[in-house]
C-alpha positions in Angstrom: 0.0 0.0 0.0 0.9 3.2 -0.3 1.1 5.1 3.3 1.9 8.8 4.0 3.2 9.3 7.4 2.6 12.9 8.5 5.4 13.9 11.4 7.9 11.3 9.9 10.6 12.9 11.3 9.6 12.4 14.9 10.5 9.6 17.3 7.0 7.3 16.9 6.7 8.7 13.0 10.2 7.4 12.1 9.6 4.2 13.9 6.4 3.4 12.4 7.9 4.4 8.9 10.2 1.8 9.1 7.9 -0.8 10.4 5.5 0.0 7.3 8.9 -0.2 5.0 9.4 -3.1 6.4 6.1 -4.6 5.9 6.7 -3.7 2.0 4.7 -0.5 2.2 5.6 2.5 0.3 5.8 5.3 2.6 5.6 9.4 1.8 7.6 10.9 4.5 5.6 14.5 5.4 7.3 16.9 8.1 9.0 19.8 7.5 12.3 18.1 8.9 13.6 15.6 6.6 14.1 12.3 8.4 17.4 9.7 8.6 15.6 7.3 6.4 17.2 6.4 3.5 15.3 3.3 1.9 14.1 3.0 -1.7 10.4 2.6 -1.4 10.4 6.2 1.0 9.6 9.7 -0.8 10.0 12.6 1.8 7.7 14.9 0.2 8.4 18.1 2.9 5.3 19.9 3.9 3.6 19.5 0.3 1.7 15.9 0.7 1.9 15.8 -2.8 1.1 12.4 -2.4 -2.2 12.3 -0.7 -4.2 12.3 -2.7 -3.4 8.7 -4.4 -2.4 7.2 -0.7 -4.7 4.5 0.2 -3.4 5.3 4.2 -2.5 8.6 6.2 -0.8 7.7 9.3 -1.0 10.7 12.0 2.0 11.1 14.3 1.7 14.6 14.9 1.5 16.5 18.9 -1.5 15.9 20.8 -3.0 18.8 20.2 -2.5 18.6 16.3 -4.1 15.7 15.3 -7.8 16.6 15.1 -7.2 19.9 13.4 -4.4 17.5 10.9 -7.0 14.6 10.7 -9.7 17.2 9.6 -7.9 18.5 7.4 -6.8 15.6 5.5 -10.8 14.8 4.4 -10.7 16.3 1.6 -7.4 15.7 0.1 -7.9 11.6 0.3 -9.7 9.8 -2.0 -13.3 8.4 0.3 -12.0 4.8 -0.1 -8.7 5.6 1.9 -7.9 5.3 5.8 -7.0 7.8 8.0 -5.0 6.6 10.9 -4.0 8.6 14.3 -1.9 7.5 17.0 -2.8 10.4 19.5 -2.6 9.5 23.4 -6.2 11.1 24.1 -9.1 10.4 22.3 -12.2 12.7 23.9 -11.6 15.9 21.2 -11.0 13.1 17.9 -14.1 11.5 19.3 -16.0 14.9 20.0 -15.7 15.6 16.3 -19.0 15.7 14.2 -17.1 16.1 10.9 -15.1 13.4 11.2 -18.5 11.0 12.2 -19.7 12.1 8.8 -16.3 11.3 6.2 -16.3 9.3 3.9 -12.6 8.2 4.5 -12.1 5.4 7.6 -10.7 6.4 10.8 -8.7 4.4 12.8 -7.7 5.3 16.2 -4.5 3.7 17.6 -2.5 4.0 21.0 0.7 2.5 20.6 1.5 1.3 24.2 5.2 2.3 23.8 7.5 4.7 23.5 9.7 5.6 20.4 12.5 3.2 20.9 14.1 1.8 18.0 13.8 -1.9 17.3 10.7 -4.9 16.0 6.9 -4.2 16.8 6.4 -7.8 16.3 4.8 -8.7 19.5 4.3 -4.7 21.1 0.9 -3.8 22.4 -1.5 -1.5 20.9 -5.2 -0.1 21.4 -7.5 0.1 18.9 -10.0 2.4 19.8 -13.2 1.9 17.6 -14.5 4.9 15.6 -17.1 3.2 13.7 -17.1 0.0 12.6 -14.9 -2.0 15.0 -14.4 -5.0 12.7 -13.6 -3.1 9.5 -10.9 -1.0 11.9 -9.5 -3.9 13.3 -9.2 -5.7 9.9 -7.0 -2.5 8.7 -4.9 -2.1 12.1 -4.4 -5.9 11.2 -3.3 -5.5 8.3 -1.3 -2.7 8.8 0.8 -4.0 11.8 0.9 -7.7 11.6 2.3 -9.0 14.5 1.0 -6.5 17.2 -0.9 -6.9 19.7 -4.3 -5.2 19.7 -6.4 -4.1 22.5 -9.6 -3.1 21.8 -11.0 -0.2 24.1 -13.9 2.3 23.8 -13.2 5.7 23.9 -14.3 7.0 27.2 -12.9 4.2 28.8 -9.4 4.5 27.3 -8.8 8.2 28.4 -10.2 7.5 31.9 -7.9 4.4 32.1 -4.8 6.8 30.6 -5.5 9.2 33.4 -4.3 6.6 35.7 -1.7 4.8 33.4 0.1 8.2 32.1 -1.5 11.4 33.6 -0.9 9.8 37.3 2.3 8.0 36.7 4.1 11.3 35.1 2.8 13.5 38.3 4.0 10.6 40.6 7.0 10.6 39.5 7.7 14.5 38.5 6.2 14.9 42.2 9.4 12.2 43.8 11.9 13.7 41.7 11.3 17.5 42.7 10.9 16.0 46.6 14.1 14.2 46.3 16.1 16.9 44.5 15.5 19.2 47.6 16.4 16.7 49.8 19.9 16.9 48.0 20.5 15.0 45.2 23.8 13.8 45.5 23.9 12.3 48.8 20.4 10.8 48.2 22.3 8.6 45.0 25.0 8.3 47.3 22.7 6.4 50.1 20.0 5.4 47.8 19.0 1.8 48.4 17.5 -0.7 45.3 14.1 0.4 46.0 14.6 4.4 46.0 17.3 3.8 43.1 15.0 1.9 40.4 11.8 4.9 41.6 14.4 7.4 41.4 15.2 5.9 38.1 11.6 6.4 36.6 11.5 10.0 38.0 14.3 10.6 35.8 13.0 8.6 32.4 9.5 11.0 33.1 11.5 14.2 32.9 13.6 13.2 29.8 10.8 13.3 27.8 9.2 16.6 25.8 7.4 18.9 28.6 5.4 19.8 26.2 4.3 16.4 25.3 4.0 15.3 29.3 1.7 19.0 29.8 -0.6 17.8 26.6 -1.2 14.6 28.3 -2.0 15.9 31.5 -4.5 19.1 30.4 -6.2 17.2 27.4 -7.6 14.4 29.1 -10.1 15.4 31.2 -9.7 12.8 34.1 -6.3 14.0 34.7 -7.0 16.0 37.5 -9.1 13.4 39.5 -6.6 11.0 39.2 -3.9 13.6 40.8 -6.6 14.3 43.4 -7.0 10.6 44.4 -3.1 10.5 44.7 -3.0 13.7 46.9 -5.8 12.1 49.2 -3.6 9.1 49.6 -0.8 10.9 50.9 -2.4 12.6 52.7 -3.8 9.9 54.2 -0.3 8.3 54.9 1.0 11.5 56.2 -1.8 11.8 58.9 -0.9 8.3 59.8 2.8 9.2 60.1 1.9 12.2 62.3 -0.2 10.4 64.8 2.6 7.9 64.8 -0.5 5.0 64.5 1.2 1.7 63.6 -1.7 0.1 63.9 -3.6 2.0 61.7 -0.6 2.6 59.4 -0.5 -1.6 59.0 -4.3 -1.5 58.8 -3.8 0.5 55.7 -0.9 -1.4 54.3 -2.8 -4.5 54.4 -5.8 -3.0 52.5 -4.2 -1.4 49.7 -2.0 -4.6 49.1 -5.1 -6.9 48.6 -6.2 -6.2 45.3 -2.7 -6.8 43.8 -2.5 -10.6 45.1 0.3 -12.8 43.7 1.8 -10.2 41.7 3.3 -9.2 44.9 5.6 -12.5 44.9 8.2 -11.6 42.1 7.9 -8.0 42.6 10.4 -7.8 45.1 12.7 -9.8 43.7 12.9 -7.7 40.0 13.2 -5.1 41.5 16.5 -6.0 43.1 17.6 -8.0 39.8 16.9 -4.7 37.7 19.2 -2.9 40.7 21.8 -5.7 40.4 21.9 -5.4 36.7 22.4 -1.8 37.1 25.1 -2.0 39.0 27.4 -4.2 36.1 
């Protein structure tokens, strides 16, 4: 097929490029950065698209707050028989969108559940969230990325459960490193044990990444901020404990919030001390 990849120049647009190369696509490369692909079946066409209009797919790797306004767009320079695919993080404004309902073209909305590290796809995990016709979708995605794994989730459900899998985990963890850089960094890494090593570790793999990505994940999805809130109850919770110097209660607690997570609990403990140990060589 032939596939025009719109933000090929950026981490999860170059990777799926050369998955679709792979796969034996042709792929027109669209960004205004040219990318370091050099492959025969790839035509970096700049910021024209010259090429739309004969694709039979539009892949959409563009910032979250792009791709609606880049998706819309693109109705009426594809041909009604093509498919327009986005890969955005948040679904609720895509989904919002009465124009897009009424095209012609198909949509398919992905979530890769990875980052942009280089290497196969064969196996990674990725949710399909269905637009319109959930089998048709999935029959492209299928198609498209052979070897994935899809997940299929609706939309409300997928930003409410991203609130908790991104929106939480990046505030968690921007929240620990700013604590532990005041408590002084260097004697913290000095002292650190495995545990406060491989959390400390996170912290720092949060804040590598784009702030303006990280604040587009937190602002667009509108269960970010209840999933924050539920955190900040929880310590406070724990610090009231801590304060009252309540074992008791503090055990009482403990006990509760470990139930749910059952015998994932047994080989926790020991990766995290592999990870440290494999660290540490």
């Amino acid at each position: 097929m032939k596939v025009a990849v719109l933000g090929c120049s950026g981490g999860m647009g170059t990777l799926f490029s050369r998955h679709l190369l792979a796969g034996g696509h042709t792929v027109y490369g669209i960004d205004p950065r040219r990318p370091a692909i050099r492959h025969r079946r790839f035509r970096y066409q700049g910021t024209e698209g010259a090429a739309l209009g004969e694709a039979d797919v539009a892949l959409v790797s563009v910032p979250l707050d792009r791709t609606t306004g880049v998706v819309l767009g693109l109705l009426p320079r594809m041909k009604p028989t093509a498919t327009i695919a986005e890969i955005s993080s948040i679904k609720g404004d895509l989904f919002e969108s009465a124009a897009l309902r009424g095209a012609s073209q198909t949509i398919l909305s992905l979530h890769p559940l990875f980052g942009p590290a280089p290497g196969s796809l064969k196996g990674a995990r990725m949710a399909l969230v269905p637009f319109r016709s959930r089998a048709k979708e999935e029959a492209v995605a299928r198609d498209l990325f052979p070897g994935m794994k899809l997940l299929v989730v609706g939309a409300e459900e997928h930003d409410r459960m991203m609130s908790w899998i991104i929106s939480l985990t990046h505030a968690l963890n921007v929240a620990y490193a700013r604590s532990v850089a005041g408590s002084g960094l260097d004697e913290f890494m000095r002292l650190a044990t495995p545990f406060a090593s491989m959390q400390l570790t996170l912290a720092e793999a949060v804040l590598s990444q784009d702030p303006s990505l990280c604040s587009d994940l937190q602002v667009h999805n509108r269960h970010s901020a209840g999933a924050i809130r539920e955190l900040q109850r929880s310590l406070d919770d724990l610090a009231g404990l801590v304060e009252r110097k309540d074992r008791r209660a503090f055990e009482e607690y403990f006990l509760r919030t470990r139930g749910p997570f059952g015998e994932r609990l047994s080989s926790a403990y020991r990766a995290v001390y592999s990870a440290s140990k494999a660290t540490d060589e």
